[in-house]
C-alpha positions as CSV (number, residue, x, y, z in Angstrom):
1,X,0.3,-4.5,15.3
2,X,-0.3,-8.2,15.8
3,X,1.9,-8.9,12.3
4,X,4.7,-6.8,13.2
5,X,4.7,-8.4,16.7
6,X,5.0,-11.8,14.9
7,X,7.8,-10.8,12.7
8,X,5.6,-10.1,9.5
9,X,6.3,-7.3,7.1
10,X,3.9,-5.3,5.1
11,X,3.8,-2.9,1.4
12,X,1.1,-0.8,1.3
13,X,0.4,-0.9,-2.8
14,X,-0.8,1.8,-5.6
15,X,-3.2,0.4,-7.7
16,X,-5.4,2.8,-9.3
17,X,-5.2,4.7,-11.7
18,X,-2.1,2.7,-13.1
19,X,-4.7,0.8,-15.5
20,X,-2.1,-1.9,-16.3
21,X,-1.5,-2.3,-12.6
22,X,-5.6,-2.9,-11.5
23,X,-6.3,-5.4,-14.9
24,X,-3.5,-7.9,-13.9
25,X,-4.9,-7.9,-10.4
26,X,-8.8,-8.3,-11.4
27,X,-7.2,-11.2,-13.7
28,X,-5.5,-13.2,-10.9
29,X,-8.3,-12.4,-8.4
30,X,-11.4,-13.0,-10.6
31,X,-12.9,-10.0,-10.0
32,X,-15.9,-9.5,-12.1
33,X,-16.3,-6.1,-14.6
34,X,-17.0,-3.0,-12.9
35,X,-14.2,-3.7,-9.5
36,X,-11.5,-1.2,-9.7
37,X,-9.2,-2.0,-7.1
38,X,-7.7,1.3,-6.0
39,X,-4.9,-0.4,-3.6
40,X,-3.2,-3.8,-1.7
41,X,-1.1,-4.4,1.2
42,X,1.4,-7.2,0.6
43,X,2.2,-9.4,3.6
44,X,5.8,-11.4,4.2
45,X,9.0,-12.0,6.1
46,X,11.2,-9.5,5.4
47,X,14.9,-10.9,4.1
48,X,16.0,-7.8,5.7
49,X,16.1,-5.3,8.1
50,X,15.3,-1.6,6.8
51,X,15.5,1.7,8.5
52,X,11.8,3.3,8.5
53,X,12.2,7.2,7.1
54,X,10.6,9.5,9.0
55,X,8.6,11.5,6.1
56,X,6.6,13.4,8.7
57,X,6.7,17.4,7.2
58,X,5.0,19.4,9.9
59,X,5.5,22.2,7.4
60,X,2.8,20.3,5.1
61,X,0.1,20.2,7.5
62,X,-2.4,23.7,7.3
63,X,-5.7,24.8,8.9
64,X,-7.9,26.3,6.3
65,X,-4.7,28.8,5.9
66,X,-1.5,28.1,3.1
């Protein structure tokens, strides 16, 4: 909340299982053999002001029942 509040944006990120994706990122980070980062969150100032979609399905949300 405290980012928002001071104007940051954020990206939540897929990693995993994109192999391509999670070997750049051990290579810029340094991570040692054996760290499979499954995701990132990228912090910034937006250049621009998007419209959030709500993707909220109540339909897609079940009780032990489909």
């Amino acid at each position: 909340m405290e980012a928002k509040e001071l104007g940051i944006g954020s990206c939540w990120l897929g990693v995993y299982p994109r192999e391509d994706r999670y070997l750049k990122i051990n290579s810029y980070f340094h991570l040692p053999k054996g760290i499979v980062p499954l995701w990132m969150i990228a912090f910034g100032y937006p250049d621009q002001n998007l419209v959030i979609k709500n993707k909220f399905d109540e339909l897609k949300i079940h009780y032990e029942k489909y």
